[in-house]
C-alpha positions in Angstrom: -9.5 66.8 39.3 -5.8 67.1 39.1 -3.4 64.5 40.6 0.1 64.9 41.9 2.4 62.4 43.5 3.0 62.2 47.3 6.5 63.2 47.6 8.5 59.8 46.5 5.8 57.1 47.5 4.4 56.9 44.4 1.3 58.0 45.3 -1.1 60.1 43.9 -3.2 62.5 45.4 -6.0 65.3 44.6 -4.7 68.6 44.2 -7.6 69.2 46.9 -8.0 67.9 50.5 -10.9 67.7 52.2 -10.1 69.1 56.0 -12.5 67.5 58.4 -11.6 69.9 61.8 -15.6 71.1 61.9 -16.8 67.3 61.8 -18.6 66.9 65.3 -18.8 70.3 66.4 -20.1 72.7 63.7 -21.4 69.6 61.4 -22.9 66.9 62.6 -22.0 63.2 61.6 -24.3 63.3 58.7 -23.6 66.3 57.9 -20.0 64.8 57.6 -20.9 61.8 55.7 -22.5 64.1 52.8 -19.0 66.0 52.7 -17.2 63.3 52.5 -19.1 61.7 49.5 -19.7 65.1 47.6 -15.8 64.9 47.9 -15.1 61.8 46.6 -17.7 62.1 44.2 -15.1 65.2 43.0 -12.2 63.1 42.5 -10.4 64.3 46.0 -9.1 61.3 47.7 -7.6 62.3 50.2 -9.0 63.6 54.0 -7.3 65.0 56.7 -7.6 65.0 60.7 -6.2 65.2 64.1 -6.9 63.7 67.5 -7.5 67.1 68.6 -10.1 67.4 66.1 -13.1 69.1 66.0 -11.7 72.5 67.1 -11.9 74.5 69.2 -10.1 71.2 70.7 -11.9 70.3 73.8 -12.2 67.0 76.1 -16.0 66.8 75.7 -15.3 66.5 71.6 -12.3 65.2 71.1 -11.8 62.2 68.3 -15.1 63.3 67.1 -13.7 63.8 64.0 -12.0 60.9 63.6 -14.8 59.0 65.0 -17.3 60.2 62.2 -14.8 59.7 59.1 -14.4 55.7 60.5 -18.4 55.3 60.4 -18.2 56.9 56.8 -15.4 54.1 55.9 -17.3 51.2 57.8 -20.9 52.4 56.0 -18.8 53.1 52.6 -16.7 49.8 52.1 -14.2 52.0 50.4 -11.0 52.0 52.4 -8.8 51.4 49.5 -10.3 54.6 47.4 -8.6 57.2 50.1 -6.0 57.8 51.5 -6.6 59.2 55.6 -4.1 61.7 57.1 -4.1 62.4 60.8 -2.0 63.8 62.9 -0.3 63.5 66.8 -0.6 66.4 69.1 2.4 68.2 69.7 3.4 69.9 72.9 1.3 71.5 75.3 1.4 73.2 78.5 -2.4 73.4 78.8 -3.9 69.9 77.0 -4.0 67.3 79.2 -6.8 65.2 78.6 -5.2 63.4 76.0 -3.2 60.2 77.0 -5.4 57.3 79.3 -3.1 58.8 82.4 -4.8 61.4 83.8 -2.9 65.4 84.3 -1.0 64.2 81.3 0.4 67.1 79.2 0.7 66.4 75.5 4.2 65.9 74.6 5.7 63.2 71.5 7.0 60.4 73.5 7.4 57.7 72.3 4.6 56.5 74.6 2.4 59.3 73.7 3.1 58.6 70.3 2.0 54.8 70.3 -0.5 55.8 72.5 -2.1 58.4 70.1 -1.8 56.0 66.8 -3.7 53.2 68.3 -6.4 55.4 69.8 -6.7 57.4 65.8 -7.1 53.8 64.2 -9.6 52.5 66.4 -11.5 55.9 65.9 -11.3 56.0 62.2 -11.9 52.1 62.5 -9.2 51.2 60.0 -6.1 49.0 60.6 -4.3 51.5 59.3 -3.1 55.3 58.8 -2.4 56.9 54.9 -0.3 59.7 56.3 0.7 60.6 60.3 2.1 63.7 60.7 3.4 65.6 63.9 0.6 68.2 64.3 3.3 70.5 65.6 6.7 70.6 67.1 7.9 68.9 70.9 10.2 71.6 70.7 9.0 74.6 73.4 8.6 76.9 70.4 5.4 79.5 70.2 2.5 77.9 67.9 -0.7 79.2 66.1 0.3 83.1 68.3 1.3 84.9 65.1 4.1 84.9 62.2 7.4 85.7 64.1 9.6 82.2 65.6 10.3 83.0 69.4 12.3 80.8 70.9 11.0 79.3 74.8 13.1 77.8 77.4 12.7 74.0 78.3 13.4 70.2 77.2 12.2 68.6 74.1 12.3 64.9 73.1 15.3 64.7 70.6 14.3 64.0 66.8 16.0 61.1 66.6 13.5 59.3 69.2 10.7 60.8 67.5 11.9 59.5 63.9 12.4 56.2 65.3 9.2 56.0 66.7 7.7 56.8 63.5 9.8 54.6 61.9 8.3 51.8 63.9 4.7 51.9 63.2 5.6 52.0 59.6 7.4 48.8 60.1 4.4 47.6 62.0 2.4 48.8 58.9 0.3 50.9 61.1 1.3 54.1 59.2 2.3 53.6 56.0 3.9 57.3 55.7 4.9 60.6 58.0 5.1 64.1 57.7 5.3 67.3 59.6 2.9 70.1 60.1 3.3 73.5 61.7 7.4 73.2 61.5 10.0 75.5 60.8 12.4 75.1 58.1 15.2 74.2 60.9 12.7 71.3 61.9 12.1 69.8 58.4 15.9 70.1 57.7 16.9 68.1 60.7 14.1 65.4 60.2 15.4 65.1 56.5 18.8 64.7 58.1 18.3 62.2 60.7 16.3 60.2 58.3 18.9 59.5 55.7 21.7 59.6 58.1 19.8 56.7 59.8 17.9 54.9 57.5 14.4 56.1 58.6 11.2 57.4 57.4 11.2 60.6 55.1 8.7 62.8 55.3 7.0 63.2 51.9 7.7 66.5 50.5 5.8 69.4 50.1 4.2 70.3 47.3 2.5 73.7 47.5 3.3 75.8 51.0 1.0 78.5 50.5 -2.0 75.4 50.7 -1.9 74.4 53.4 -5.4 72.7 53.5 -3.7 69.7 52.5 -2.4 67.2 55.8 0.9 66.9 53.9 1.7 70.4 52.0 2.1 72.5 55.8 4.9 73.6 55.5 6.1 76.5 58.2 2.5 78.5 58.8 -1.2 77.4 58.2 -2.2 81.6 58.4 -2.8 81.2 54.4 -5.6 78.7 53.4 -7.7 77.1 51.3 -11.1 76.7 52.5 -14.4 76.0 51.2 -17.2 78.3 51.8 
């Protein structure tokens, strides 16, 4: 297995993910288990999830996902061999059976945010998250509908609030990096530029685009894909 470095963390991950959106819907929980070791047993190190996860995201299934990778980590004793990548839901106009208030449309408040993270950990049943990305924007943008950016009317929680957010549960060492998913390259450059301009967390960089089976290599569109058969 090849191994590359995580951006600047000093990190280094498998040039393979394993992406874990069919655990508890189309595999079962042992079905998951068996990928997760064949995995490992392959020298990839790193998984990737989302609270949405399984898809097709649904109330009746979601944290599934997340719920069978943290009885693999509690049955395995290995939390320090891999590194766990999940990922907050961005904004919706139709999922609302996310937050603990009822009717509540996803969006990346700050509350939302918090919310989310301590929900993913007690899931996965670790004290901690490798790598939290944004699953997609706040920003009233047009998502997983085709290539072309379209522009939509209505508010969006500024960047900077989001950053700092971020930036707090790494403090809090609940996350110990971020990254984006599903952003365009005006998103990425404005996160970059909020983070040095005020000392907060930097996304780690992208390493392959066209991968995007990998939580932190998304770049601006997941169309093109690794997947195993």
């Amino acid at each position: 297995m090849e191994y590359r470095e995580l951006g600047r963390t000093g990190v280094n991950v498998s040039a393979l993910t394993l992406g874990t959106m069919t655990f508890g819907e189309q595999n079962t929980e042992a079905e998951g288990h068996a990928q997760m070791d064949y995995a490992v047993d392959s020298g990839i190190n790193i998984f990737d999830a989302a609270e949405i996860y399984p898809i097709p995201p649904k109330p009746e299934t979601q944290g599934r996902t997340e719920e069978v990778i943290g009885t693999w980590l509690a049955t395995r004793k290995n939390r320090d061999k891999v590194l766990v990548a999940t990922k907050v839901a961005g904004r919706s106009t139709t999922i609302d059976w996310l937050r603990h208030k009822p009717a509540t449309l996803s969006r990346q408040s700050p509350a939302q945010i918090l919310e989310a993270v301590d929900k993913s950990l007690a899931r996965l049943k670790t004290d901690y998250i490798d790598l939290y990305q944004l699953h997609w924007p706040d920003r009233p943008m047009r998502i997983f509908e085709g290539l072309e950016y379209v522009r939509l009317p209505g508010d969006a929680h500024p960047i900077h609030d989001i950053l700092s957010t971020l930036g707090k549960l790494v403090a809090d060492g609940k996350v110990r990096f971020i990254g984006l998913s599903n952003e365009t390259p005006w998103g990425v450059m404005t996160y970059l530029r909020l983070a040095e301009q005020h000392g907060l967390p930097r996304r780690p960089r992208s390493r392959t685009p066209s991968t995007s089976s990998t939580g932190h290599s998304r770049w601006v569109c997941r169309r093109f894909s690794i997947r195993s058969r």
